[in-house]
C-alpha positions in Angstrom: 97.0 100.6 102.1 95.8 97.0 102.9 93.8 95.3 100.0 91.0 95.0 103.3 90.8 98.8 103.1 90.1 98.6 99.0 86.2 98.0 98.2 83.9 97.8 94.7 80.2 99.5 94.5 77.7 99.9 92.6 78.4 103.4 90.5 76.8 106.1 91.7 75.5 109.4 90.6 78.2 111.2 93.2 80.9 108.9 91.8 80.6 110.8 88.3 82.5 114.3 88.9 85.4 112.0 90.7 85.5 110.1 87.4 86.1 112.9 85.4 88.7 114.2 87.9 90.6 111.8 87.6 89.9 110.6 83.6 91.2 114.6 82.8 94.8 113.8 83.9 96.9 114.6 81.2 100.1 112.5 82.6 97.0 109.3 83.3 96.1 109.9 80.2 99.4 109.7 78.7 100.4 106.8 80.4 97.2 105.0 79.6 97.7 106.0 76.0 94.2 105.0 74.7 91.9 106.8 75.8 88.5 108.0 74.1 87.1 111.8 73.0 84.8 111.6 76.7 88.2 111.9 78.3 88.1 116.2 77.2 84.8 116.7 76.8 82.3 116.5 80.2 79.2 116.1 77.6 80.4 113.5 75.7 82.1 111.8 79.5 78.2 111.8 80.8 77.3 110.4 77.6 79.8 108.0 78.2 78.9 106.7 81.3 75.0 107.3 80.8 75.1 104.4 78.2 77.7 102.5 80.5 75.5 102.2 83.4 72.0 101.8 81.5 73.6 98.3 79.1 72.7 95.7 81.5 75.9 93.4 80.3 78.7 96.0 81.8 79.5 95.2 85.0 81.0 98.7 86.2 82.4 99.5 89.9 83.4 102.2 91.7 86.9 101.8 93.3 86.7 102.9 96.8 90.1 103.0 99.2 89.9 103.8 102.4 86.6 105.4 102.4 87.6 107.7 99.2 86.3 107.3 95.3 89.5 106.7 93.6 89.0 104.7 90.7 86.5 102.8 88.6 86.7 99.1 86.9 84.2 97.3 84.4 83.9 94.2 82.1 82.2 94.5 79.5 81.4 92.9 75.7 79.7 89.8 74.5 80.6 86.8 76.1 82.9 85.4 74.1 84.7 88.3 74.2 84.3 89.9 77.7 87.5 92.6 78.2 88.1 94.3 81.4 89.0 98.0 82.2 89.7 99.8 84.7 91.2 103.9 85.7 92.5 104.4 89.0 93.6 108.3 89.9 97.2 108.8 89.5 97.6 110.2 93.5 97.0 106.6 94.7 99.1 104.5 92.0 102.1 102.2 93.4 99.9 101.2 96.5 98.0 98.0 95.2 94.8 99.5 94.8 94.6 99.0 91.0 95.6 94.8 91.6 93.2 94.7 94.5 90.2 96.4 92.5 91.0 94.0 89.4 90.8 91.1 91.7 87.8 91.8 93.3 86.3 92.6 89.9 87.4 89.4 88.1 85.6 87.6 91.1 82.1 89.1 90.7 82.6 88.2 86.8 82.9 84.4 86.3 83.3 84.5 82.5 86.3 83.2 81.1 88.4 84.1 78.8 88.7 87.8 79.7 90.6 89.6 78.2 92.8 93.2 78.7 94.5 95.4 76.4 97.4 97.6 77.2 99.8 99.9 76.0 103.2 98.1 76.0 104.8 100.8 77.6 102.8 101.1 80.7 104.6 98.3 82.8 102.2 99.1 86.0 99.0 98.3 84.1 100.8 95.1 82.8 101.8 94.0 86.1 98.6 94.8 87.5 97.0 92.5 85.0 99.3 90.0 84.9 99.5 89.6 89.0 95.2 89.4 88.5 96.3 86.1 86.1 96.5 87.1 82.9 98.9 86.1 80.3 100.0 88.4 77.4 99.2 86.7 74.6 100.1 88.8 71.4 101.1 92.2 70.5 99.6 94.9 68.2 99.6 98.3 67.0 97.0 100.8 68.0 96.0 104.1 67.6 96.1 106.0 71.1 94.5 109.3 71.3 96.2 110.7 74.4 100.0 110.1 72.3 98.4 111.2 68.7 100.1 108.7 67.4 100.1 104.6 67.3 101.5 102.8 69.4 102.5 99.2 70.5 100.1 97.3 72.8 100.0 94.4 74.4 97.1 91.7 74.6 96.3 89.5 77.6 93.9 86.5 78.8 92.6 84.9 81.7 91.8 81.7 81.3 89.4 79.5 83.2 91.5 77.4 86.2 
C-alpha cells in the first residue's frame, strides 16, 4: 500500500465498533503490552473515547487505508508534555500504514517535544517512531496490563528541526 492511499479524519461515530475490533486483539494487545481496562470492557472503551473526543486538547484521527478504518492515532497532554499514540489493526501491520499515519499526525501537531512510549520489545512500534524522527531517549520499567506483569519500555522524543 502506497502512503498516498493512507488518510487521517476526524473520528467518527462509525469509526467506534472498528476501534474496539481491533483494540480486543489479544496478540495486539500483547504486543502492545500497555494497554488500559477499556481494552475488555465495551462500557468502559465508550467511556474511553467519549472523554477522548469531547477534551478539546487531544487531537485524535481515524487511520483510513485504502478506503478502510484500520487504525486510530492521537496526541494528547499538556504542552510541555504532548505524547503521541496510536493502534493500527494487526491484519494491516508490516505495510507502512502505522509510519504513514504517524507522519501525517505529527504534521497536523506542531508542538515539540513529543514524546512516545513503548514497550522495548515491540521493535515495529519502535521503528515506526523512530522512522517518524524520534530518538529513544531513556528506558523504564512499566506495569503492562495485557503481560500482567512489568515490563521494560522505552522512551522517545521529537525534537523541534
Amino acid at each position: 500500500m502506497n502512503a498516498d492511499e493512507i488518510s487521517l479524519r476526524e473520528v467518527r461515530d462509525s469509526d467506534l465498533p472498528f476501534f474496539w475490533s481491533h483494540a480486543r486483539d489479544p496478540e495486539a494487545q500483547r504486543i502492545a503490552a500497555f494497554t488500559g481496562e477499556y481494552h475488555s470492557d465495551r462500557e468502559l472503551f465508550d467511556g474511553h473515547w467519549a472523554k477522548i473526543r469531547a477534551n478539546p486538547d487531544i487531537l485524535a484521527r481515524t487511520v483510513v487505508a485504502g478506503g478502510e478504518v484500520v487504525g486510530n492515532a492521537a496526541v494528547y497532554g499538556p504542552p510541555d508534555e504532548r505524547e503521541v499514540t496510536y493502534w493500527i489493526d494487526r491484519a494491516h501491520w508490516g505495510r507502512g500504514i502505522a509510519t504513514a499515519a504517524l507522519a501525517a499526525l505529527i504534521a497536523l501537531d506542531p508542538t515539540r517535544p513529543l514524546y512516545a512510549r513503548a514497550a522495548a520489545d515491540n521493535t515495529g512500534s519502535v521503528r515506526v517512531l523512530e522512522k517518524c524522527g524520534f530518538v529513544v531517549t531513556g528506558h523504564d520499567r512499566g506495569f503492562a496490563l495485557a503481560r500482567d506483569a512489568e515490563i521494560d519500555e522505552v522512551t522517545l522524543i521529537l525534537r523541534a528541526g
